[in-house]
Backbone as a ProteinNet text record, in pm:
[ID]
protein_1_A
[PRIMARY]
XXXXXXXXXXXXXXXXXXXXXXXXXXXXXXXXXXXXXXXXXXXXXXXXXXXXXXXXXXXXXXXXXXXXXXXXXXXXXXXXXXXXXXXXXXXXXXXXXXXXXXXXXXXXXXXXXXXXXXXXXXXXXXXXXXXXXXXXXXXXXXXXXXXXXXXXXXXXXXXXXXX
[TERTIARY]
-1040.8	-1019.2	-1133.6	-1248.9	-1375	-1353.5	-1343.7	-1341.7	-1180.1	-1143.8	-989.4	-1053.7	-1167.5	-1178.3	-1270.4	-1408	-1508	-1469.6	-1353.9	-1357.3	-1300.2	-1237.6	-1182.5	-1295.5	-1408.8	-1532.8	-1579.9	-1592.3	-1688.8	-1635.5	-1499.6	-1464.6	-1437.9	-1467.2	-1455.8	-1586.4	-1688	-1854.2	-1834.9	-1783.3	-1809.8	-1720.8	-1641.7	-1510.5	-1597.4	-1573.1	-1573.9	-1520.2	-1541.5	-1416.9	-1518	-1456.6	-1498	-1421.5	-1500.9	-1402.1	-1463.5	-1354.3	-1429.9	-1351.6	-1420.8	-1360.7	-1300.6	-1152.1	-1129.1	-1116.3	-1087.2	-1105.1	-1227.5	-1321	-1520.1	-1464.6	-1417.9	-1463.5	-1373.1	-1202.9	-1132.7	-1180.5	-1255.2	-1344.2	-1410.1	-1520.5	-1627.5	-1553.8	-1451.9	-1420.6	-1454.8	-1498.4	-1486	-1291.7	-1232.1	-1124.9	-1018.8	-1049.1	-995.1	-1027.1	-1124.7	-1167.4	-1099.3	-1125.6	-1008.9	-868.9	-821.1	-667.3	-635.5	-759.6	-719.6	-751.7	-811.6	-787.4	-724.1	-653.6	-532.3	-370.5	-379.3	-300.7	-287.6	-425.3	-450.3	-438.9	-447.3	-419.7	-250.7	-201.1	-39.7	25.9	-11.9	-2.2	8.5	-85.6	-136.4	-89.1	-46.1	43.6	207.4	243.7	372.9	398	222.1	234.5	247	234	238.2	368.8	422.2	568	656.9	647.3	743.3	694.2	590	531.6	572.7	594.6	673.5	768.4	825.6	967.7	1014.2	988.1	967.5	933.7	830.8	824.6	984.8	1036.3	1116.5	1234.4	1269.2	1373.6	1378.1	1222.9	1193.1	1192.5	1171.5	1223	1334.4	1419.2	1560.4	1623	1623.4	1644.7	1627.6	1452.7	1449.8	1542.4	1562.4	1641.5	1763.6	1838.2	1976.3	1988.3	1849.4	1887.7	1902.3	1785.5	1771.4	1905.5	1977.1	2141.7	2237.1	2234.3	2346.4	2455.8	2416.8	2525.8	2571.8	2494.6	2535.4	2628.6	2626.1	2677.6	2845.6	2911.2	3095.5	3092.4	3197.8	3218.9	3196.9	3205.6	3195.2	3022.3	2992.7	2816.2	2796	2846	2798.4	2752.3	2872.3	2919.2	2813.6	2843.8	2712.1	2578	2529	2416.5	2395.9	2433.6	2475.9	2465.6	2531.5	2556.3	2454.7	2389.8	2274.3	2135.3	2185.1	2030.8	2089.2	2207.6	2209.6	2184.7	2228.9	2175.4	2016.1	1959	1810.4	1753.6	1805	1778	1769.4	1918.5	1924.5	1816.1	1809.9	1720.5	1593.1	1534.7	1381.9	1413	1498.2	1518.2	1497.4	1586.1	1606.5	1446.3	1387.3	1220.5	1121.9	1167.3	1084	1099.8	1223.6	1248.6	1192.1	1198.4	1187.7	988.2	980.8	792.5	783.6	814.6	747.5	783	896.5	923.4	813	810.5	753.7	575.6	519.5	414.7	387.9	487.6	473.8	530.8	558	551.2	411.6	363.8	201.2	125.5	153.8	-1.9	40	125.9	190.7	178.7	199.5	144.7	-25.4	-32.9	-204.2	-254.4	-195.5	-314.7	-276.5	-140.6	-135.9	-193.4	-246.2	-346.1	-480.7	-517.4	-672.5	-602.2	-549	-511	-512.1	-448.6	-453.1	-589.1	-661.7	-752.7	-869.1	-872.3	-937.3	-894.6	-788.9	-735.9	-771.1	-782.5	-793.1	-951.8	-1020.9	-1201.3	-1171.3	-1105.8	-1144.8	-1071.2	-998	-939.7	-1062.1	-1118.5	-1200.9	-1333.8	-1370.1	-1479.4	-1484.8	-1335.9	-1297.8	-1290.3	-1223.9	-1222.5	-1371	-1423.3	-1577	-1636.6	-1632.8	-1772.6	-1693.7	-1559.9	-1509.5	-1450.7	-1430	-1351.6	-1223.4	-1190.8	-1053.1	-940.4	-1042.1	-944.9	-1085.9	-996.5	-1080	-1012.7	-1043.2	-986.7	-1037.1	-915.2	-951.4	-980.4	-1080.8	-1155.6	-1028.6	-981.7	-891.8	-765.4	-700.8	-569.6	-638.4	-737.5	-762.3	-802.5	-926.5	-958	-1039.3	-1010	-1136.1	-1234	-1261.5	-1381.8	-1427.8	-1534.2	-1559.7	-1683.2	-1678.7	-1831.2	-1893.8	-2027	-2103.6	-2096.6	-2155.1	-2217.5	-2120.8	-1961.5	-1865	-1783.9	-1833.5	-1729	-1868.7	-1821.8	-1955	-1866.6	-1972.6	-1916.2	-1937.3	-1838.2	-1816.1	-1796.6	-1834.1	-1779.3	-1879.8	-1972.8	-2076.5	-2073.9	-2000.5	-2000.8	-1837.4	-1724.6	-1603.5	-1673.8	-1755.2	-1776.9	-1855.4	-1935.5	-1968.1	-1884.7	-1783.2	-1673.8	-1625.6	-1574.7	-1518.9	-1589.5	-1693	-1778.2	-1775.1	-1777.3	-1787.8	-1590.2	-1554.4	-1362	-1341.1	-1416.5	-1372.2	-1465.7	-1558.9	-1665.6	-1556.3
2737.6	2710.3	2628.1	2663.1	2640.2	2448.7	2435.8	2285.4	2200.7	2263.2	2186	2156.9	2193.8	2193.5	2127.2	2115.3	2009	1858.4	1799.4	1673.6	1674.5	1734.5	1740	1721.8	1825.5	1838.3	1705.9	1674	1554	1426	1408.9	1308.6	1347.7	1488.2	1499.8	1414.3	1438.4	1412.9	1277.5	1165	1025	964.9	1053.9	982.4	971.2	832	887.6	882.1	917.4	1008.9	952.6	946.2	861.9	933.5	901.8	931.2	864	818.8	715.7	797	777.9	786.1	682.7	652.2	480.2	491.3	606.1	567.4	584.5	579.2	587.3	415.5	375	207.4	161	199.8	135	88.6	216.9	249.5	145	112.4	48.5	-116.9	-150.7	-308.3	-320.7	-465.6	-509.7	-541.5	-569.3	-679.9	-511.3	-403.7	-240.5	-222.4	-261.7	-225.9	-300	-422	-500.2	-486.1	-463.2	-458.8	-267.2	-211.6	-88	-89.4	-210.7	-230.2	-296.4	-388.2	-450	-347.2	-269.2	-178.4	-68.9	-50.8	26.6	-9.3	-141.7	-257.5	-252.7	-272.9	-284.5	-173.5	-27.3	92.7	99	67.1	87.3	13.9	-138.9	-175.5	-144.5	-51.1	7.8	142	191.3	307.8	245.1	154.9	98.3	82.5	46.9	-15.8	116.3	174	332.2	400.9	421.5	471.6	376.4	262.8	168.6	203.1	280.8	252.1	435	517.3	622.7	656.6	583.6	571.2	498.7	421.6	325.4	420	496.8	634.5	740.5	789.3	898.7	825.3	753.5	648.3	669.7	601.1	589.7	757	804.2	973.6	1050.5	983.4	1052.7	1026.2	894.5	821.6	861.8	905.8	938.2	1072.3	1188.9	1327	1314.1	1239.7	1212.3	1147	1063.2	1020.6	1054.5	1173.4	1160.5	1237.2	1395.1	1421.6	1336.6	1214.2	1126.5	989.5	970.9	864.7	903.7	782	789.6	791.2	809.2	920.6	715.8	625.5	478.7	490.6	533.2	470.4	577.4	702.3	789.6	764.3	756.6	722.7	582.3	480	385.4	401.4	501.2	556.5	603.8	688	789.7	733.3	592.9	494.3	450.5	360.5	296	381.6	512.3	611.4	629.9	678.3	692.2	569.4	454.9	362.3	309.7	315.8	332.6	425.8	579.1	654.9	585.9	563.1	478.7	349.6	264.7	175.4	193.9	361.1	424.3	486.8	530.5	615.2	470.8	374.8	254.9	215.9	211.4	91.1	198.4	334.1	448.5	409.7	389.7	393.6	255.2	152.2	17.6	27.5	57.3	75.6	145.4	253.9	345	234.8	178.6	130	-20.1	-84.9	-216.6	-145.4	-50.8	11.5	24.8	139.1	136.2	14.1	-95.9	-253.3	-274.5	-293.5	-350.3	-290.5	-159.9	-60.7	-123.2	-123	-143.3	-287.1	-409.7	-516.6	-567.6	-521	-467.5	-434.5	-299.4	-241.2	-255.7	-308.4	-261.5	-375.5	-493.5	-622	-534.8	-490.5	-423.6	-335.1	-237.7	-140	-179.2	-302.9	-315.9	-401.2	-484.5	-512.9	-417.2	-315.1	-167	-142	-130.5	-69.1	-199.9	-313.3	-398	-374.5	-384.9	-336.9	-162.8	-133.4	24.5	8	-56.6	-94.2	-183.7	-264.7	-379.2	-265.7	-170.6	-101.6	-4.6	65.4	119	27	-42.4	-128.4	-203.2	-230.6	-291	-127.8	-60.8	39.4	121.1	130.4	186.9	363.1	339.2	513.5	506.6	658.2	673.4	699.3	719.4	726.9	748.9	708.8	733.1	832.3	885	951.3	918.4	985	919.8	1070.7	1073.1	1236.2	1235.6	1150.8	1138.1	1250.7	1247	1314.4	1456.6	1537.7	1632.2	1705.9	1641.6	1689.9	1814.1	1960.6	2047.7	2071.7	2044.7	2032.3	1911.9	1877.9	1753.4	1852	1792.9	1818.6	1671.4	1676.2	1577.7	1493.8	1621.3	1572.7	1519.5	1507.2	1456	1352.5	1344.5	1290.4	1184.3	1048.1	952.6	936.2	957.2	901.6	769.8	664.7	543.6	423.2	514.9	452	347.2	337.4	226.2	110.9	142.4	47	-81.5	67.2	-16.6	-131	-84.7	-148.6	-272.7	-258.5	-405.2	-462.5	-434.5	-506.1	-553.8	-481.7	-553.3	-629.9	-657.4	-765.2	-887.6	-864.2	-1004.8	-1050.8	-959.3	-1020.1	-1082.9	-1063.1	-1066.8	-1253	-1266.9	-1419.9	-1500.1
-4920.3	-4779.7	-4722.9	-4715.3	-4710.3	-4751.8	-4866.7	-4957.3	-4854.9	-4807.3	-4751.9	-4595.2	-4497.8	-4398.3	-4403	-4483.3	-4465	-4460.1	-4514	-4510.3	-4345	-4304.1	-4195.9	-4057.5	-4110.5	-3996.3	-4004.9	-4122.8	-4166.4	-4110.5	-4095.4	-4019.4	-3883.3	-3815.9	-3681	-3635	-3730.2	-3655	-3676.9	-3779.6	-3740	-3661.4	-3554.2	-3473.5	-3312.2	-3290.4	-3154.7	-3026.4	-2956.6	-2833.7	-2734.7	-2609.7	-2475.2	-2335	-2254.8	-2152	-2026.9	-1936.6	-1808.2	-1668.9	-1561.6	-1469.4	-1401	-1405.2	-1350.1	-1205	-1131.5	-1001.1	-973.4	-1005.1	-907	-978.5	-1097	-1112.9	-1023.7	-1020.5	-895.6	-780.2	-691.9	-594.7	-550.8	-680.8	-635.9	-665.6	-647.4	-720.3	-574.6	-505.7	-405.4	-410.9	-505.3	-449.5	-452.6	-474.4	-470	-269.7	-239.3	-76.6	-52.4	-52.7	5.9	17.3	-74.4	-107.5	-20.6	-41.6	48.7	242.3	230.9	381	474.7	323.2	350.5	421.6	308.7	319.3	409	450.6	606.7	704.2	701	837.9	814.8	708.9	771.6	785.3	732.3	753.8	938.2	963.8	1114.8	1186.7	1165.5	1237.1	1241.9	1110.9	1139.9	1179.9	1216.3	1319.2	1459.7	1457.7	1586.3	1656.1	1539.7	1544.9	1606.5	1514.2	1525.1	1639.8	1631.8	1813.6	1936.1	1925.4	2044.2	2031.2	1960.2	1918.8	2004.1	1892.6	1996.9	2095.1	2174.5	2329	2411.6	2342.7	2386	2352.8	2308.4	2290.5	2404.8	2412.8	2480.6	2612.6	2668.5	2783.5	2812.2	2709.2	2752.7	2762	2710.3	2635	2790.6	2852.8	3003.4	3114.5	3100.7	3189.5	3183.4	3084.9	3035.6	3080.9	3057.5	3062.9	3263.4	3353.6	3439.5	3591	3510.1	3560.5	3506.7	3374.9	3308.3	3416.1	3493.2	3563.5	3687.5	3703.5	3810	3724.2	3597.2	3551.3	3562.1	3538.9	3463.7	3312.5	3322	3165.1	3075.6	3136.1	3037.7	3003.5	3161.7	3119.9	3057.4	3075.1	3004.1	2862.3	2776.9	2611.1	2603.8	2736.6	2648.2	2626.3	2709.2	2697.7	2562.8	2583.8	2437.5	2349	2293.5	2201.6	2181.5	2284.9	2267.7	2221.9	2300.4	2213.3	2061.8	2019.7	1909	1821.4	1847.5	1777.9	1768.1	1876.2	1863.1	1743.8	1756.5	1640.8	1517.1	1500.6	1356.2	1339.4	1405.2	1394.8	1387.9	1413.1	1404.9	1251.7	1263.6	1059.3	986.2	985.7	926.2	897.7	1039.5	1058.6	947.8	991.2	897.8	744.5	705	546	510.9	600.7	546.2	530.2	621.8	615.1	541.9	486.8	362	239	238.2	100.5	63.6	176.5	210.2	171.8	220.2	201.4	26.6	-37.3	-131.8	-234	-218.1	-239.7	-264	-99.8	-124.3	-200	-215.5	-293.3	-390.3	-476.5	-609.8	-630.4	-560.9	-558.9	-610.3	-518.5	-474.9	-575.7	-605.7	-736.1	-885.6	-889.9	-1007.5	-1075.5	-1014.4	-1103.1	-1157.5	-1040.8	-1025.5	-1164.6	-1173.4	-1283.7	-1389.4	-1407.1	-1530.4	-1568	-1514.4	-1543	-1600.1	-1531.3	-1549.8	-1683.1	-1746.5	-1869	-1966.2	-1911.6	-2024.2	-2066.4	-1968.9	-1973.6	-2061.3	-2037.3	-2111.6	-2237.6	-2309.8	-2408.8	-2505.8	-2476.2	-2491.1	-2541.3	-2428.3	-2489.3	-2563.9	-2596.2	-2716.3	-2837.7	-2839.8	-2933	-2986.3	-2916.5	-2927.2	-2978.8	-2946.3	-2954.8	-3087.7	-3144.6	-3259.1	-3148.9	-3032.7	-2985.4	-3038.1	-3095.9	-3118.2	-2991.4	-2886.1	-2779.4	-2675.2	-2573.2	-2421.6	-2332.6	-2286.3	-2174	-2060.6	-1953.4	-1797.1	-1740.7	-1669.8	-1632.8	-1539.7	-1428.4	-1312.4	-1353.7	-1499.7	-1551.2	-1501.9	-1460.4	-1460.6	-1604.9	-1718.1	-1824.9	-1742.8	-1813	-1730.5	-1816.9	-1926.3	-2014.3	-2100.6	-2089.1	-2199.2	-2271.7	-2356.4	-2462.1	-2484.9	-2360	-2393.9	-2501.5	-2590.8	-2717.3	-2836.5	-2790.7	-2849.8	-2808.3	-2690.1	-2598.8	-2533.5	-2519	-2422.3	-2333.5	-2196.7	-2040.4	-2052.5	-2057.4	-2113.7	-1980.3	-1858.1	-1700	-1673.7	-1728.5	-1674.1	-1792.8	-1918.6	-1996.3	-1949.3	-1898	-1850.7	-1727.8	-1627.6	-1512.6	-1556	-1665.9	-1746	-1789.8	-1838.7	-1875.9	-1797.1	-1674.6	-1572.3	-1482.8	-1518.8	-1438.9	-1541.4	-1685.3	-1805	-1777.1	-1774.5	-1754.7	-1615.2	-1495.9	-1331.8	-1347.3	-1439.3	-1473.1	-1537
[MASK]
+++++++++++++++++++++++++++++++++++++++++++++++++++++++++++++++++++++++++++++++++++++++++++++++++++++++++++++++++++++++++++++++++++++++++++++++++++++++++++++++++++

């Protein structure tokens, strides 16, 4: 048993294993701030949007609860109509901004992403790791002494690939 497990140890100790954190390197990209304040700026202008928009409901909504027992049963229903269609056009502006949102992030980052993976590929490959890991997946233990924090060698990389 003993003779079947040493070759096994013996090639555990010349392997080696890595692990990076890619969002502290995401983080720190300048063109990662950017692209996240891009995305906060149009975030914020489609809170803007939907809050005009819901003011412009709750308006009409007052005005309606305000004349409705004084209206005819025509203005009544157009009232009615026109708020319900407002609704729809606030669900509609809601779904179109979340989707248009998750567009840009995905636009946005997924260049930055993969550039990141090409730098952490590059320094596996260069340095001989059998694999890297990303601390981000939630690893809850590393062993130093088996494992190299490999995050300052990716961020060199991604400064010789960004030249």
């Amino acid at each position: 048993m003993l003779l079947m497990c040493a070759p096994v140890a013996a090639m555990a100790q010349t392997m080696k294993f890595g692990h990076v954190d890619a969002q502290a390197i995401m983080q720190s990209l300048p063109e990662f701030i950017k692209a996240r304040g891009e995305i906060e700026a149009q975030s914020k202008q489609y809170e803007n949007d939907m809050k005009a928009m819901q003011d412009e409901i709750q308006r009409k909504s007052d005005e309606y609860e305000k004349n409705r027992s004084t209206m005819n049963e025509t203005a009544r229903t157009e009232a009615e109509t026109t708020l319900n269609q407002l609704m729809q056009k606030y669900q509609q502006a809601f779904q179109d901004n979340q989707q248009a949102l998750q567009k840009a992030q995905q636009d946005k980052l997924q260049p930055i992403m993969t550039k990141i993976m090409t730098a952490i590929r590059n320094v596996g490959k260069n340095g001989g790791y059998v694999y890297i890991m990303d601390v981000a997946g939630g690893i809850p233990y590393i062993n130093d002494t088996l494992s190299k924090d490999v995050t300052e060698e990716v961020k060199a990389e991604m400064n010789k690939v960004q030249q």
